[in-house]
C-alpha positions in Angstrom: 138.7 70.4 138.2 140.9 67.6 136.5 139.2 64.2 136.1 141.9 61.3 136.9 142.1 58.2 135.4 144.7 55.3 136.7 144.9 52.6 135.0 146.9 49.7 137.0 148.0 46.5 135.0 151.1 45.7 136.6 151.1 42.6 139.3 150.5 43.7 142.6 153.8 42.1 144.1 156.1 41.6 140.8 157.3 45.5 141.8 156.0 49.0 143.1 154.6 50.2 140.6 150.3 48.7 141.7 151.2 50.4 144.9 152.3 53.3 143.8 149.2 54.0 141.6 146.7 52.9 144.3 149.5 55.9 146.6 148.7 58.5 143.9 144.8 57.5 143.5 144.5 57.9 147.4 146.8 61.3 147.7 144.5 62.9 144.9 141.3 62.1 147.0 142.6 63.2 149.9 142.9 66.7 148.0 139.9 66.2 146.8 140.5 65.8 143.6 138.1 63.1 141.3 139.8 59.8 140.6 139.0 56.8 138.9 140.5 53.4 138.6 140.7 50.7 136.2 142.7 47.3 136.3 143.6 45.3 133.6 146.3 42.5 132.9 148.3 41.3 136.0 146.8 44.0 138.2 143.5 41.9 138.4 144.8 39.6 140.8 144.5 42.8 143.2 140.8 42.1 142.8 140.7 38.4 144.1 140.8 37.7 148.2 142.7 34.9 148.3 146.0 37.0 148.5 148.8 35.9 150.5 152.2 37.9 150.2 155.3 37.6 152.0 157.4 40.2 153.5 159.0 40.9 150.7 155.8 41.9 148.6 155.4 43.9 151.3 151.3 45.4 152.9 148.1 43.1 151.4 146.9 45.5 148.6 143.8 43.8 148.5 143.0 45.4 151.7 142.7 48.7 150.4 140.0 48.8 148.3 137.5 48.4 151.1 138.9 52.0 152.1 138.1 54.0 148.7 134.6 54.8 149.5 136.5 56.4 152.4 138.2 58.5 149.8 135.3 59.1 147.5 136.9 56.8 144.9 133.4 55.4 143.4 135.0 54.5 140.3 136.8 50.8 139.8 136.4 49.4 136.5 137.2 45.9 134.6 136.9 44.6 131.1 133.9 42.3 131.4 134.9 39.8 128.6 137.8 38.8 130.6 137.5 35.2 131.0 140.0 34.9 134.4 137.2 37.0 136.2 134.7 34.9 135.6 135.9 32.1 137.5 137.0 33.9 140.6 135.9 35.4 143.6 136.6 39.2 142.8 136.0 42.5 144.5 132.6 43.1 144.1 132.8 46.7 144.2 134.8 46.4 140.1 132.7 47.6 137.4 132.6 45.7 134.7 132.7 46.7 131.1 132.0 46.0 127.8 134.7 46.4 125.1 133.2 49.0 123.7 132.9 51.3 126.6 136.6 50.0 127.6 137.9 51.1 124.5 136.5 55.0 125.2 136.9 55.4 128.6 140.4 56.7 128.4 139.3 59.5 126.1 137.0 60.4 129.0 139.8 61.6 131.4 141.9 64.6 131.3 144.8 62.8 133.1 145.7 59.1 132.6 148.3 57.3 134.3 149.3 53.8 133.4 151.5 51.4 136.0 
């Protein structure tokens, strides 16, 4: 079985593409198949509860990640030394890392996908 990695760094509302990684992580655990997640850059404000959108943003993505467990996604991981986390109320089921272990998790996949 294929190990999936997404990795989301896009903002949550500046276009689809958040959404449609978090659509592909849930469609491959509904087939079973192992996914992980990891956000970086814009995509961390997905992490913090405070979001508001508008109708044109479209569904609160912030929402969904009380539902992985549903989906047997276990896996949501961070880069610990980023600062912006520090001072805000995040998710608390992100997994932070160190650079190190950042750096290699990618290798550790036999599918990544970026958005």
């Amino acid at each position: 079985m294929k190990h999936t990695l997404i990795h989301l760094n896009t903002s949550p509302y500046a276009n689809l593409a958040c959404k449609e990684g978090l659509d592909l992580a849930l469609v491959l655990a509904t087939f079973e198949q192992a996914v992980d997640l990891c956000i970086s850059g814009a995509a961390l404000a997905l992490l913090t509860d405070n979001q508001q959108p508008t109708a044109e943003h479209g569904k609160n993505l912030h929402k969904l990640l009380a539902g992985l467990e549903f989906y047997d996604i276990e896996n949501l991981y961070i880069e610990k030394a980023n600062t912006w986390l520090k001072d805000s109320n995040i998710w608390p089921g992100a997994k932070p890392l160190e650079e190190t272990e950042w750096q290699a998790l990618f290798s550790q996949y036999q599918q990544v996908f970026r958005f």
